[in-house]
Backbone as CSV, one residue per row, in Angstrom:
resi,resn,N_x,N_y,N_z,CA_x,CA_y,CA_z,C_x,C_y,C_z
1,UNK,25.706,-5.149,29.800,24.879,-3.994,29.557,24.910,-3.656,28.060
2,UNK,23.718,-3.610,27.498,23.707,-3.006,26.393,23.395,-1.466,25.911
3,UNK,24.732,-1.258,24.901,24.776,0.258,24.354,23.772,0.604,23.738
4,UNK,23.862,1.687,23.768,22.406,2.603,23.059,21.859,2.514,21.768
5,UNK,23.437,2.258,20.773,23.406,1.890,19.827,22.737,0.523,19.420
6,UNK,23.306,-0.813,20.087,22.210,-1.867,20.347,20.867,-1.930,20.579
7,UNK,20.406,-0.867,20.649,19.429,-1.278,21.463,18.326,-0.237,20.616
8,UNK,19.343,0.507,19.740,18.344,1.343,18.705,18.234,0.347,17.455
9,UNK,19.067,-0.458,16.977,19.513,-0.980,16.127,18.169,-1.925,16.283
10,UNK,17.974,-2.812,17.750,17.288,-3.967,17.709,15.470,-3.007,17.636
11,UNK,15.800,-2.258,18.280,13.981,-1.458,17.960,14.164,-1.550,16.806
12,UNK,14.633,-0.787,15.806,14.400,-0.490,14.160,14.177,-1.800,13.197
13,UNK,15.162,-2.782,13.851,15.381,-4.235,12.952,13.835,-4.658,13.420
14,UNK,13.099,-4.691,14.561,11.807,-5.162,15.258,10.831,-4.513,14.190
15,UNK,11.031,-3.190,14.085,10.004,-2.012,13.423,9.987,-2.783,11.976
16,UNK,11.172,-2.685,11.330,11.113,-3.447,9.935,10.580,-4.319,9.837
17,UNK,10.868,-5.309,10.986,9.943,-7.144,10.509,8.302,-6.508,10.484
18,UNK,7.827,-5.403,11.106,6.388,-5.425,11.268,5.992,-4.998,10.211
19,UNK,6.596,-3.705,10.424,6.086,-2.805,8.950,6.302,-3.123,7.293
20,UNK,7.814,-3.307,7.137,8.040,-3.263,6.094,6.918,-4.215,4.944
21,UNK,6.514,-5.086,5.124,5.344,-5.812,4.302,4.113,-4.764,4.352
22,UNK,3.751,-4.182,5.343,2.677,-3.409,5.308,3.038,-2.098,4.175
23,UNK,4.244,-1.654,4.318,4.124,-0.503,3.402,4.281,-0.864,1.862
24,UNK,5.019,-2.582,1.793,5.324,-2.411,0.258,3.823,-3.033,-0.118
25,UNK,2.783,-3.830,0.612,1.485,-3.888,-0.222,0.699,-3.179,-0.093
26,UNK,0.738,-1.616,0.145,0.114,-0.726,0.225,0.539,-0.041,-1.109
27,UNK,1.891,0.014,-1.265,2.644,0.738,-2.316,2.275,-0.103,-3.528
28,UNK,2.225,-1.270,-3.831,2.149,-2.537,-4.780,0.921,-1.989,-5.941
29,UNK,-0.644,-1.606,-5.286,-1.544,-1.045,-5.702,-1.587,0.117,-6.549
30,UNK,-0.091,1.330,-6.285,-0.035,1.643,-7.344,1.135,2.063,-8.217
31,UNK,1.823,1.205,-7.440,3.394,1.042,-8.194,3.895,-0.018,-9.033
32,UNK,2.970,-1.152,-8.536,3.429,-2.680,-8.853,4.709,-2.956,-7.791
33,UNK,4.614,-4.129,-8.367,5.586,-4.679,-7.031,6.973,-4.839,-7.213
34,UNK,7.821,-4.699,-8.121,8.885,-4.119,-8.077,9.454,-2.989,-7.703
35,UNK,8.493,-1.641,-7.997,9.195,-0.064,-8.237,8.313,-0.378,-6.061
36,UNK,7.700,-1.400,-5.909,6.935,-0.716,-4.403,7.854,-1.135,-3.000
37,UNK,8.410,-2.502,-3.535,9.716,-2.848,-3.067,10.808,-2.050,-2.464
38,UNK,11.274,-1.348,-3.965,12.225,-0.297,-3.816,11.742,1.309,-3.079
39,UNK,10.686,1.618,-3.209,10.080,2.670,-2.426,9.889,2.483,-1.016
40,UNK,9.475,0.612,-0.569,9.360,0.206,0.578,11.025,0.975,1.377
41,UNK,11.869,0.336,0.804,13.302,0.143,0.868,13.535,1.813,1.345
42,UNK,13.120,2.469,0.445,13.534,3.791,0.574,13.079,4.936,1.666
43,UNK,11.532,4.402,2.182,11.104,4.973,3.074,12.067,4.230,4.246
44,UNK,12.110,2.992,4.409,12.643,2.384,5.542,14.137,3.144,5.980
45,UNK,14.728,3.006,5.423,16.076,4.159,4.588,15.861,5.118,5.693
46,UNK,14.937,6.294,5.174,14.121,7.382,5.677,14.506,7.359,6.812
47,UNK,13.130,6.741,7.790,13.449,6.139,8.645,14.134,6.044,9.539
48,UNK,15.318,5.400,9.134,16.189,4.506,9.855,17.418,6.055,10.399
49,UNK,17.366,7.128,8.817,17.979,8.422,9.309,17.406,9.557,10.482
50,UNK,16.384,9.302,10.538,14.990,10.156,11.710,14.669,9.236,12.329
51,UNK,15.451,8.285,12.950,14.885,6.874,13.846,14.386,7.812,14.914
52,UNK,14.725,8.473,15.717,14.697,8.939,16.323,13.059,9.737,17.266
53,UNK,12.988,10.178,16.008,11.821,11.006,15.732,10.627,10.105,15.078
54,UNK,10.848,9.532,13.905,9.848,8.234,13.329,9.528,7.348,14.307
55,UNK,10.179,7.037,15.522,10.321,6.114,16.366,8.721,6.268,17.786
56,UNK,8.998,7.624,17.342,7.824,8.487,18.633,6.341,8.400,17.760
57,UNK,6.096,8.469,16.767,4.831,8.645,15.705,3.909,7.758,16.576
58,UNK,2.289,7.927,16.461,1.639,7.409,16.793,1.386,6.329,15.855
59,UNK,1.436,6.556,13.967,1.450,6.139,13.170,2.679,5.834,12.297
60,UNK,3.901,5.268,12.725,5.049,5.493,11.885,5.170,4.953,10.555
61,UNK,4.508,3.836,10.394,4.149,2.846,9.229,3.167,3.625,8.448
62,UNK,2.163,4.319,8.757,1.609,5.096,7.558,1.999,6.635,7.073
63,UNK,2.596,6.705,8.245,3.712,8.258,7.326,4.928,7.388,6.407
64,UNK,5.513,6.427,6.777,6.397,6.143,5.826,5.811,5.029,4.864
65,UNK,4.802,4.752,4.590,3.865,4.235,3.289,3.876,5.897,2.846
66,UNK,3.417,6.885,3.261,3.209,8.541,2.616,4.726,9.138,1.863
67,UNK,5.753,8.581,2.964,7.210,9.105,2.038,7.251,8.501,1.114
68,UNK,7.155,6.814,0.938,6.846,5.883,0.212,5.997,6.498,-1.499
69,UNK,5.221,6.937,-0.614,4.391,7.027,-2.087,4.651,8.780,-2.767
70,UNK,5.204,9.433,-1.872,5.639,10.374,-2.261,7.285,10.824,-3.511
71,UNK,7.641,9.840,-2.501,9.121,9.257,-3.509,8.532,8.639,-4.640
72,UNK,7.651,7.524,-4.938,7.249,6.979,-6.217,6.531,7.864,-6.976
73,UNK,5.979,9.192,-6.900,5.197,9.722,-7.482,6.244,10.748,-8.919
74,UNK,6.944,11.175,-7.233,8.318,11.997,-8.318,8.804,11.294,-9.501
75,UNK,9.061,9.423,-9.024,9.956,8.756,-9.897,8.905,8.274,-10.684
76,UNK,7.426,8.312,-10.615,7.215,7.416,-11.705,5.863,8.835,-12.463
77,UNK,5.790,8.837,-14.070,4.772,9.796,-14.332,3.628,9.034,-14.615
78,UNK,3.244,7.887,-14.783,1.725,7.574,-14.939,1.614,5.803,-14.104
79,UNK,0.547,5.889,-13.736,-0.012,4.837,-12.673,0.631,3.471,-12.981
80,UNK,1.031,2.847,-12.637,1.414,1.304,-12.521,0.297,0.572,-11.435
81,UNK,-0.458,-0.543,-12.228,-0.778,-1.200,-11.095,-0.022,-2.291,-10.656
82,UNK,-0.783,-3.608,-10.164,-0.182,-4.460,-9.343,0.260,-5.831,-10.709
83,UNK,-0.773,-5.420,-11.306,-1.025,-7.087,-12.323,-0.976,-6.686,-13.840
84,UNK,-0.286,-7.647,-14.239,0.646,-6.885,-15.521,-0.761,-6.927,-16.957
85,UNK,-0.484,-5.729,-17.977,-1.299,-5.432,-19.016,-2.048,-6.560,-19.516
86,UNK,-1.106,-8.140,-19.564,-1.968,-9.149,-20.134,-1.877,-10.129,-19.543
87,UNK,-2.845,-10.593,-18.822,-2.646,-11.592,-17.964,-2.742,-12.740,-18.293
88,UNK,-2.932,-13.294,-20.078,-2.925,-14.166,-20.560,-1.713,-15.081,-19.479
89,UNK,-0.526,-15.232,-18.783,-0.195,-16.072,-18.163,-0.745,-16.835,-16.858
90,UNK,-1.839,-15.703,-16.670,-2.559,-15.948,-15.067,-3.760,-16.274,-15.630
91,UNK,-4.330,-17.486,-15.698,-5.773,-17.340,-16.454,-6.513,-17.396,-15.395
92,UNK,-6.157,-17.392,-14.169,-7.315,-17.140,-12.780,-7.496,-15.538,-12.460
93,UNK,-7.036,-14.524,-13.293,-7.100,-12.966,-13.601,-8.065,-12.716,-15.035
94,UNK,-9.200,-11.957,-14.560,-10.328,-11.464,-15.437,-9.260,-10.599,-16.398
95,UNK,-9.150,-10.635,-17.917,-8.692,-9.796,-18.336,-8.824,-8.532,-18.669
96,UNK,-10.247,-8.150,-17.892,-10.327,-6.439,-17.808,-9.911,-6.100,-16.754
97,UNK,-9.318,-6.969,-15.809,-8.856,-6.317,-14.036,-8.330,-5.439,-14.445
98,UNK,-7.296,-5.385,-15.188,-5.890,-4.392,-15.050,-6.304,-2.915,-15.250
99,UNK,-7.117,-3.473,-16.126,-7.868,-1.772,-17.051,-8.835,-1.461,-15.814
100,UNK,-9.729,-2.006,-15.175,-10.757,-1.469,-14.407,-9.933,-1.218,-13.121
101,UNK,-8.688,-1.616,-12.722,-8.196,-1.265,-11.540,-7.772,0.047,-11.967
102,UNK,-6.923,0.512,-13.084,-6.371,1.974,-13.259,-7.179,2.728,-13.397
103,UNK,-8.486,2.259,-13.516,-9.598,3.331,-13.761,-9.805,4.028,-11.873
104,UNK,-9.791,2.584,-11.522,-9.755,3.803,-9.729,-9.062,4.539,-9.242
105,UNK,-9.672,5.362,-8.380,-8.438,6.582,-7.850,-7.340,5.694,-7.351
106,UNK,-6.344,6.256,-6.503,-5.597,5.743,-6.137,-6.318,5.004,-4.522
107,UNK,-6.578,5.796,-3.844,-7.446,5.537,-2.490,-7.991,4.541,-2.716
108,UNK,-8.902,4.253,-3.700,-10.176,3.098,-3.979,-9.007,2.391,-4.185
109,UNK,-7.433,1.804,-5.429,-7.021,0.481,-5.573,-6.537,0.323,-4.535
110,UNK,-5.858,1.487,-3.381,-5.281,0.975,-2.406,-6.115,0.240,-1.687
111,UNK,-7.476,0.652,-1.092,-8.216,0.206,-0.285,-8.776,-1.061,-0.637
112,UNK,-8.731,-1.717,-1.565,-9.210,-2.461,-2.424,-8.411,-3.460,-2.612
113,UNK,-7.436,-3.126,-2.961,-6.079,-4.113,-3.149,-5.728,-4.921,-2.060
114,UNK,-5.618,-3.522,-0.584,-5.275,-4.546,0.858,-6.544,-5.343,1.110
115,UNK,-7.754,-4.772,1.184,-8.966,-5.831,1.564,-9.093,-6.912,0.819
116,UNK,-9.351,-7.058,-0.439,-9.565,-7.950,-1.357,-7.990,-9.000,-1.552
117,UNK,-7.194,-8.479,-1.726,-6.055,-8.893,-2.104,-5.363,-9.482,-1.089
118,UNK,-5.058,-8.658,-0.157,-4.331,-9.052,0.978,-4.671,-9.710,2.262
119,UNK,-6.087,-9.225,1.914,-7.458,-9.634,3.514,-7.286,-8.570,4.416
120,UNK,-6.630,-7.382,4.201,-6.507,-6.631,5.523,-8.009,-6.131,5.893
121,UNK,-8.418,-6.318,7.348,-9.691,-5.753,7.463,-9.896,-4.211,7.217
122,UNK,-10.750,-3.798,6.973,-11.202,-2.146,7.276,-10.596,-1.568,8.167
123,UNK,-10.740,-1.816,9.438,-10.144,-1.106,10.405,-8.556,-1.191,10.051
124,UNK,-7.688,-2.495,9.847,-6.694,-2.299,9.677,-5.944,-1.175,8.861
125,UNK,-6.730,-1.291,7.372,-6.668,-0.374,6.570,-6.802,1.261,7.002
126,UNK,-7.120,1.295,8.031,-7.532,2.846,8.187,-6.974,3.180,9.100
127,UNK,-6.429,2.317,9.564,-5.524,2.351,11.335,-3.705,2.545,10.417
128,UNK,-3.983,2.515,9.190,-2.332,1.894,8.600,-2.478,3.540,8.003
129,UNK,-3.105,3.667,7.124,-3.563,4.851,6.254,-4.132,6.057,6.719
130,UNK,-4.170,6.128,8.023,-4.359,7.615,8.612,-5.890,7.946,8.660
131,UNK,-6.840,7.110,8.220,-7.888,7.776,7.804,-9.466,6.874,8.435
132,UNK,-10.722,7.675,8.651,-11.425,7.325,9.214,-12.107,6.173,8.684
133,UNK,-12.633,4.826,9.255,-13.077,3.651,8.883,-14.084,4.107,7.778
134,UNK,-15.081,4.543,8.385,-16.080,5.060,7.165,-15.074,5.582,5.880
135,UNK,-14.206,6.263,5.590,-13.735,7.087,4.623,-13.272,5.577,3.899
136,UNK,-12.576,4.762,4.601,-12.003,3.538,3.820,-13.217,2.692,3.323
137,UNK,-14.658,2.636,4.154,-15.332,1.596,3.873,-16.328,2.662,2.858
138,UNK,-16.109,4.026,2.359,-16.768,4.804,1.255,-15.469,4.140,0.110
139,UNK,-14.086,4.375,0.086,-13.162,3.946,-0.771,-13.441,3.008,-1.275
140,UNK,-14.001,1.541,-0.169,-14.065,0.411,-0.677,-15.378,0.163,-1.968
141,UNK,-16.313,0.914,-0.888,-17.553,0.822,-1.872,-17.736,1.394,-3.487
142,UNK,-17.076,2.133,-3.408,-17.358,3.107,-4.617,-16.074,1.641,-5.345
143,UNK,-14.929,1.628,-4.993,-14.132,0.763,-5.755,-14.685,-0.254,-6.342
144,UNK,-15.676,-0.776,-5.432,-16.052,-2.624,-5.719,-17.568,-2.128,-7.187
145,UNK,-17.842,-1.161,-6.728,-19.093,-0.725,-7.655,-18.253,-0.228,-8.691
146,UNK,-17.515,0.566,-9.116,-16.916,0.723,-10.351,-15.894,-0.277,-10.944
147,UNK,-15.357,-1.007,-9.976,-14.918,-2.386,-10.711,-16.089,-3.557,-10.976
148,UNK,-16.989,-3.624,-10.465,-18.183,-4.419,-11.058,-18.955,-3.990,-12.205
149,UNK,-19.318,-2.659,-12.294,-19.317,-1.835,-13.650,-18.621,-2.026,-14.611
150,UNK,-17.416,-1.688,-14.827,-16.458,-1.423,-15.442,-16.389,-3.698,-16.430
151,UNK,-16.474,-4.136,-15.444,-16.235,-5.544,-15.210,-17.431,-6.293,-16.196
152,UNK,-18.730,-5.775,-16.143,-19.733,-6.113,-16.386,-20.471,-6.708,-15.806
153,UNK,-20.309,-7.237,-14.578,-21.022,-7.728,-13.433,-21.916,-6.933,-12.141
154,UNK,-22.401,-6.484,-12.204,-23.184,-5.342,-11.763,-24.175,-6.020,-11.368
155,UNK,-24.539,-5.718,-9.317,-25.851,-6.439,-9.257,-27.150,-5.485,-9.365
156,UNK,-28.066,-5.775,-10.090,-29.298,-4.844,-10.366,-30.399,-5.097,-8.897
């Protein structure tokens, strides 16, 4: 027979393999991927102290992407994106990405980052992020049009 303790331990270790990637490339968009890592880490943390209660959420993975990004906001004072100032090492990176990604809100790189970047569909994105498909597929649009702007590629 297994103790209670076992058996909370193996839910949470289960919860981590799912989530934890989902919250740190959500976080990545505007932390970069080191400081999103450690925020991943920290919500999971969270978590793991309110298992209890986090455990019941309809959404537990996008409230703790929200502690997530709430903790990085305190620790960090101006935007980090995903892809570093000069991408002269990546020459398959446009070298205005970096600049036209900080130009988006945060909503638009997130939404933008998982679709484009990661492939997450729309729905996924909005099923992770609390928020209505349309609201993500307005995020997306306005993103892809001010990074095509911004970019110089703009279809007329």
């Amino acid at each position: 027979m297994r103790s209670a303790d076992t058996t909370r331990v193996d839910s949470f270790t289960r919860f981590v393999a799912d989530v934890e990637p989902k919250i740190r490339y959500a976080l990545i968009s505007s932390f970069g991927p080191d400081l999103a890592r450690d925020l991943a880490s920290e919500a999971l943390a969270y978590a793991w102290e309110h298992w209890d209660r986090v455990a019941t959420m309809e959404n537990p993975g996008g409230y703790l992407y929200a502690v997530g990004r709430s903790i990085g906001r305190r620790l960090v004072k101006r935007k980090q994106i995903a892809l570093p100032d000069s991408p002269a090492n990546l020459p398959w990176v446009e070298p205005g990405l970096p600049k036209a990604l900080a130009s988006l809100t945060e909503q638009q790189r997130t939404v933008v980052a998982l679709h484009d970047g990661y492939q997450w569909s729309l729905s996924e994105i909005a099923l992770f992020l609390g928020l209505s498909k349309s609201s993500i597929q307005n995020h997306h649009r306005r993103g892809m049009k001010k990074l095509r702007k911004d970019l110089g590629v703009e279809d007329e």
